[in-house]
C-alpha positions in Angstrom: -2.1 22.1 17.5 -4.4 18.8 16.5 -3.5 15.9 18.3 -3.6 12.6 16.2 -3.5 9.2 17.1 -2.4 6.3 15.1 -4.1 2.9 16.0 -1.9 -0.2 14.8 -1.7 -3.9 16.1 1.8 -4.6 14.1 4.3 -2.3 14.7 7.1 -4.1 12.8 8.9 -1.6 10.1 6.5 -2.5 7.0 4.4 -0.7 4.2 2.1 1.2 7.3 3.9 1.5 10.0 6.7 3.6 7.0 4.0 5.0 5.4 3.3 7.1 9.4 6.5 9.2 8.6 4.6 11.4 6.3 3.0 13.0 9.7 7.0 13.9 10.4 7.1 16.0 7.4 6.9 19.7 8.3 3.7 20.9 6.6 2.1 18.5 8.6 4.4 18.5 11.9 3.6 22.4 12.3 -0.1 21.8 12.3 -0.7 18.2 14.4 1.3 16.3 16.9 0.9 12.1 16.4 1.0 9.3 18.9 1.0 5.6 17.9 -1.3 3.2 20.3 -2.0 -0.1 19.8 -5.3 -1.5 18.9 -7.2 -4.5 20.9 -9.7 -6.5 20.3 -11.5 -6.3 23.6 -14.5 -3.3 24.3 -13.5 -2.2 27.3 -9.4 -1.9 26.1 -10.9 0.9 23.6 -9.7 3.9 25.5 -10.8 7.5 26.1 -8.6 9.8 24.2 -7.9 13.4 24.4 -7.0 13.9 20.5 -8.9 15.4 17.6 -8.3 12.8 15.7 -7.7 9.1 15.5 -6.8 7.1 12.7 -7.3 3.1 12.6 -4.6 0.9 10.7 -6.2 -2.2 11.4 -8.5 -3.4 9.1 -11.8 -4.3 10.5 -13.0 -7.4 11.6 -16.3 -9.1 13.6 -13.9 -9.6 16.9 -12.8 -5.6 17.0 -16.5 -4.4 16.4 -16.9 -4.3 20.5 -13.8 -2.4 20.4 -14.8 -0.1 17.5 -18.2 0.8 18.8 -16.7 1.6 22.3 -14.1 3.9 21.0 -16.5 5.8 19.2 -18.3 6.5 22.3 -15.6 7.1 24.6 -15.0 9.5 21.6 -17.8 11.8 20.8 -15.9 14.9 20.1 -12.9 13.3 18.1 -13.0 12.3 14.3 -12.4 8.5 13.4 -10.7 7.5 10.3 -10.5 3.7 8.9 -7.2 3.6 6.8 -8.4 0.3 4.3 -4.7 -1.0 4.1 -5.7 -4.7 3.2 -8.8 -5.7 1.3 -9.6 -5.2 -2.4 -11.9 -6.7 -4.8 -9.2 -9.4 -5.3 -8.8 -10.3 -1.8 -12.7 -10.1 -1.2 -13.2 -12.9 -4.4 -10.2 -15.3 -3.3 -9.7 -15.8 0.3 -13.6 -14.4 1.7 -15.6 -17.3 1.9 -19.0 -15.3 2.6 -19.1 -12.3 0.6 -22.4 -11.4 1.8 -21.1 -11.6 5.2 -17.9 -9.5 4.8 -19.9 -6.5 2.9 -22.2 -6.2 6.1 -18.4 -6.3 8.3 -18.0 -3.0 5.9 -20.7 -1.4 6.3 -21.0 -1.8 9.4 -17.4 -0.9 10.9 -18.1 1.9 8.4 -21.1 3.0 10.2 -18.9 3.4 13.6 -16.5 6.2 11.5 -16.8 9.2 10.0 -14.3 9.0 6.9 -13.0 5.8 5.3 -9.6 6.2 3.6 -9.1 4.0 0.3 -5.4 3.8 -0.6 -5.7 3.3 -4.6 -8.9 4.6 -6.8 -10.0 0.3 -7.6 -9.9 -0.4 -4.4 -12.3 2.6 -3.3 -14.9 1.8 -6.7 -14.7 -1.4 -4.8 -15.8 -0.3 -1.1 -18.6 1.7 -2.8 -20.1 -1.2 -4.7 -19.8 -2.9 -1.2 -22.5 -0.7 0.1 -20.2 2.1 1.9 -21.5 5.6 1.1 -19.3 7.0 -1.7 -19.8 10.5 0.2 -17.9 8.6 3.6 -14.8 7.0 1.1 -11.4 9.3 0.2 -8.7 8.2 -1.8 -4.9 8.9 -0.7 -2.1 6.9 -1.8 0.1 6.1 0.7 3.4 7.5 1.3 6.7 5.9 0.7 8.7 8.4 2.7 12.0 7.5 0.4 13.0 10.5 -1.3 16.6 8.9 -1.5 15.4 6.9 -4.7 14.9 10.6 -6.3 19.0 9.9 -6.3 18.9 6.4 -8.6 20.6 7.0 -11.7 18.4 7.4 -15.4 18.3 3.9 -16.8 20.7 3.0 -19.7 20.3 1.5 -22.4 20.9 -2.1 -22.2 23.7 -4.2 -22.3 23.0 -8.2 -21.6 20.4 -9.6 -20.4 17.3 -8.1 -19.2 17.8 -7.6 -15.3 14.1 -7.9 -13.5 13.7 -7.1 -9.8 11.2 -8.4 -7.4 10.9 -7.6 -3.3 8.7 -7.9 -0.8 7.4 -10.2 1.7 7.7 -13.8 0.4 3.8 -14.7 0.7 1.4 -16.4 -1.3 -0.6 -13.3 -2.1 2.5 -12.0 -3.9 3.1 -14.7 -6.3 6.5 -15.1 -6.5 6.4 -18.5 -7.1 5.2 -18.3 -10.8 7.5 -16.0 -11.4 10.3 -17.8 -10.7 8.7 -21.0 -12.3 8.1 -18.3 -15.4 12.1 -17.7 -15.9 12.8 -21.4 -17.1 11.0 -20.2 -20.2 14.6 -17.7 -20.8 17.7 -18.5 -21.0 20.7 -17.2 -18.4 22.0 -14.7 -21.5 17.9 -13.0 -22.0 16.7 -12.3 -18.4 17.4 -12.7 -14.7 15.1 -11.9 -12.5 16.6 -11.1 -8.7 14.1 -11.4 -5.4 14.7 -10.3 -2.2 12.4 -10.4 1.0 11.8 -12.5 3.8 8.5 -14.5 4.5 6.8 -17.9 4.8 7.5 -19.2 1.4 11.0 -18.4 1.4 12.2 -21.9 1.7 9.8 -22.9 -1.5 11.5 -20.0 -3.6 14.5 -21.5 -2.9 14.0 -24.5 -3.8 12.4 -23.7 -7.0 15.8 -21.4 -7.9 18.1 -23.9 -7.5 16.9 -25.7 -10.7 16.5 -22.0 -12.8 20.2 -20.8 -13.6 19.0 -17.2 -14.0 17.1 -16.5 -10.8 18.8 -14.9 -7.4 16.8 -15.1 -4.1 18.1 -12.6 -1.8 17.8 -12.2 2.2 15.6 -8.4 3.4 16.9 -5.4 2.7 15.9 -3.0 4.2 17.6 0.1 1.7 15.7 -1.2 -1.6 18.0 1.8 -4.0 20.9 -0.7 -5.0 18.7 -3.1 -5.9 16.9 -1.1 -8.2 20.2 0.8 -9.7 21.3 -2.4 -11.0 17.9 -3.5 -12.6 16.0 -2.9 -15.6 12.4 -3.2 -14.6 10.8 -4.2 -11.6 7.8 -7.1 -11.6 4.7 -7.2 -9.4 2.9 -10.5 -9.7 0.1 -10.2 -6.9 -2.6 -12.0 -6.7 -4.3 -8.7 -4.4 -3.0 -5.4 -3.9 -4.5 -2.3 -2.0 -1.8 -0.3 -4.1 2.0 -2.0 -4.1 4.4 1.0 -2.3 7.5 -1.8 -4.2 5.6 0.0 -7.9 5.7 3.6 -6.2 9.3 3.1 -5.7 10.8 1.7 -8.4 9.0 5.0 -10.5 10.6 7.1 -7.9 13.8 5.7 -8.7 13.0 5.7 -12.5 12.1 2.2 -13.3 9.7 0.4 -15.7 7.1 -1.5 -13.5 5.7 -5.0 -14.9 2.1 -5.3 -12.9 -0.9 -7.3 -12.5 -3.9 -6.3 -13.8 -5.6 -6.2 -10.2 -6.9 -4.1 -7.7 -4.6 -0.7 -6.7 -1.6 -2.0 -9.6 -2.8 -0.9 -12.9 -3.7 3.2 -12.1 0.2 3.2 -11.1 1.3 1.8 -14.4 -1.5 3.9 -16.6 0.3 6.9 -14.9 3.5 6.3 -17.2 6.1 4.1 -17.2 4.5 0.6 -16.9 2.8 -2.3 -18.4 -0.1 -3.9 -16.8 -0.9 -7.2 -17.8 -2.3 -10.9 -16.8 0.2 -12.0 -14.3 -1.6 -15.1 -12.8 0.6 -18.3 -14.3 3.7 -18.5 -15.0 3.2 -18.9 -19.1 1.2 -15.3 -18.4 4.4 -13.6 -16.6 6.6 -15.4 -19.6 4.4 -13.5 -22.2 4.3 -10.5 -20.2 8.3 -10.2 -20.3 8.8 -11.7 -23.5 6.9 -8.7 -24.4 8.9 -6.0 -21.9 11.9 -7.2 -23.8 10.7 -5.1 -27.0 10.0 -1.8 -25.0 12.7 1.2 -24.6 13.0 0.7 -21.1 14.8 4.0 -20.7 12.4 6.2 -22.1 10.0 4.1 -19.6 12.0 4.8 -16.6 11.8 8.2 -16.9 8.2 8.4 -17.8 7.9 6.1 -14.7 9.6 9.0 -12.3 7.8 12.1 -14.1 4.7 10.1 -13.0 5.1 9.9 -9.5 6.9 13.6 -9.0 4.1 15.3 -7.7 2.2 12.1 -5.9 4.3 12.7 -2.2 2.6 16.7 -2.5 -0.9 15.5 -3.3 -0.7 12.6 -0.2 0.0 15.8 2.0 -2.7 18.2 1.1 -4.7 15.2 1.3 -3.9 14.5 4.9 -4.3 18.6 5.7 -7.8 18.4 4.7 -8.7 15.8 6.9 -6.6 17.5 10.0 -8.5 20.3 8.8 -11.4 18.3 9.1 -11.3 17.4 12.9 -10.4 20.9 13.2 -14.0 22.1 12.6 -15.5 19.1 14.2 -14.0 19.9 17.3 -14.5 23.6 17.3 -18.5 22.6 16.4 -18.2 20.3 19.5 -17.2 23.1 21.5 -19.7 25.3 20.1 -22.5 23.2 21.0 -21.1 22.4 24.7 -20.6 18.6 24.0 -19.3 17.1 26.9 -15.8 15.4 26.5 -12.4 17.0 25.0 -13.3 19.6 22.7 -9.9 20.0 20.4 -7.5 22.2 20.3 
C-alpha cells in the first residue's frame, strides 16, 4: 500500500481541500492510504516522513523555500509533487510586481520536486514559458467530487427571463462586481442574474444590488444543485483562474457556462456547452449575455454535461500513474540501499 501525504496550510472546506476526496474513491483507496499535514513556513518544521509520496497544496513562495529544501532532504526516498492551485498567466501579469523575480520563485521551488502538477492545459503552457522543464509539468484537472449534480434535471426551454447564476467566494479576483454593475443594462423581465458566496466584498455587492431590481445576492451554500436547477446559464467573470471547479459543475449538472477568456476557463467552454468571451467591464459581460440570450441554451446544457462525462475517469488514471510513479521510485531506492524509508 503507498502512503501519501497531503501538505495544506488552509484546511477550510474550499475548491482543494474538496478536490482531496478523489483519493477516497476506491480505485485509488485500494492502492494508497492519504494523510493530510499542515505545511509551515519554517526549515526545521519540515518533517521526516515515512510515505511514498507527498503532495504540496501550497503554492510556493520565497518564505517556504527553507521549508521546501529541508523536506526534500529529510525525504530522499519519497516523491514530491507541487499541485499549482493558484497562479496563472493572469495572476503573474496583475498582482506580481517583479515578474523576473517570481519566474526564478518557479523554477526554483521547481527544482526542489520531482513532478509539478498544472490544473488546466493554459495554465501549464504558462509554467513552461516560465522556465520549468516541460518534461517535470502534468496536467490534471481537479476533481469536483459532486456526482449528485449528474441528478440536475436537462434544461428547458425557456419561459421569462433569462436566469444567470454566479457563486463563489466574493473576492476581487472574481469579478463580481461588474457583473452586477453589467445587469442595469437589462431589464427585470430579460435577465436576473443570482450570486451566492461569502467573502470580503460581500458588503460592496450588496450595496451595488440594491439599486439593480434584477440581481439577488445570496448567503454560502454549501449544496450548489438547487441553485443551478433553477438557472439557465452560469457566469464566470474572473479576472485569474487556475481552472474554475463553479464551470466543471454547472456542465456536470448540464448547464451553459458564460466564461472569461483567461487562464484555465476557455478549454472548459471549447469542450461543449460554453461561450468564452471578454468578460473584463461591465459593457463586456452586457455584450457577452446580450449575446447568450440568442443561443439554445438547452441543446448547450446538454452538450455542457456530455463534455465533462468522462473528465472524473481521466483525473483518476491520472493520479494512478503518479502513485505508480512513487511506486518504482521507492522500489529503485530500495534497490540501490538508499538510507531512509524505502516504500512499501
Amino acid at each position: 500500500m503507498i502512503r501519501i501525504a497531503h501538505l495544506l496550510d488552509d484546511f477550510a472546506m474550499g475548491g482543494v481541500t474538496r478536490s482531496l476526496s478523489l483519493f477516497e474513491d476506491p480505485r485509488i483507496a485500494s492502492r494508497a492510504q492519504s494523510t493530510l499535514l499542515p505545511m509551515k513556513r519554517k526549515a526545521h518544521h519540515a518533517p521526516a516522513l515515512e510515505v511514498d509520496l507527498i503532495v504540496v497544496h501550497v503554492p510556493p513562495c520565497w518564505s517556504r523555500l527553507p521549508y521546501l529544501t529541508a523536506l526534500r532532504l529529510r525525504n530522499p526516498n519519497a516523491r514530491i509533487v507541487q499541485v499549482e492551485h493558484s497562479y496563472t498567466r493572469n495572476f503573474e501579469k496583475l498582482r506580481v510586481g517583479s515578474k523576473r523575480r517570481f519566474r526564478l520563485l518557479l523554477r526554483i521551488a521547481s527544482m526542489l520536486v520531482d513532478q509539478v502538477v498544472a490544473v488546466s492545459h493554459g495554465q501549464a503552457d504558462w509554467l513552461a514559458e516560465a522556465g520549468i522543464a516541460r518534461t517535470k509539468i502534468t496536467t490534471i484537472h481537479p476533481w469536483s467530487g459532486r456526482f449528485e449534480l449528474s441528478s440536475v434535471p436537462d434544461l428547458q426551454p425557456r419561459e421569462g427571463p433569462l436566469r444567470l447564476l454566479a457563486y463563489g467566494r466574493f473576492s476581487h479576483e472574481k469579478n463580481f462586481a461588474a457583473l452586477v454593475k453589467a445587469m442595469k443594462r437589462f431589464g427585470r423581465h430579460d435577465v436576473e442574474l443570482t450570486i451566492f458566496g461569502a467573502g470580503p466584498e460581500r458588503q460592496e455587492l450588496e450595496l451595488l444590488a440594491q439599486a439593480i431590481p434584477n440581481v439577488f445576492i445570496q448567503p454560502a451554500c454549501s449544496d450548489p444543485a438547487p441553485w443551478l436547477a433553477d438557472c439557465d446559464a452560469v457566469v464566470l467573470p474572473s479576472k485569474h483562474e487556475a481552472f474554475g471547479l463553479v464551470a466543471t459543475e454547472a456542465r456536470l449538472a448540464g448547464r451553459p457556462i458564460l466564461v472569461a477568456n483567461c487562464d484555465g476557463l476557455p478549454e472548459q467552454a471549447r469542450r461543449g456547452g460554453g461561450v468564452v468571451a471578454t468578460l473584463d467591464k461591465p459593457r463586456d459581460i452586457a455584450f457577452a449575455i446580450s449575446h447568450l440570450l440568442t443561443r439554445d441554451l438547452p441543446a448547450m446544457g446538454k452538450a455542457a454535461r456530455f463534455g465533462v462525462s468522462s473528465q472524473h475517469d481521466s483525473i483518476i488514471e491520472c493520479w494512478l500513474e503518479i502513485i505508480e510513479a512513487s511506486r518504482k521510485q521507492g522500489r529503485m531506492s530500495a534497490r540501490l540501499g538508499l538510507p531512509g524509508f524505502a516504500g512499501a
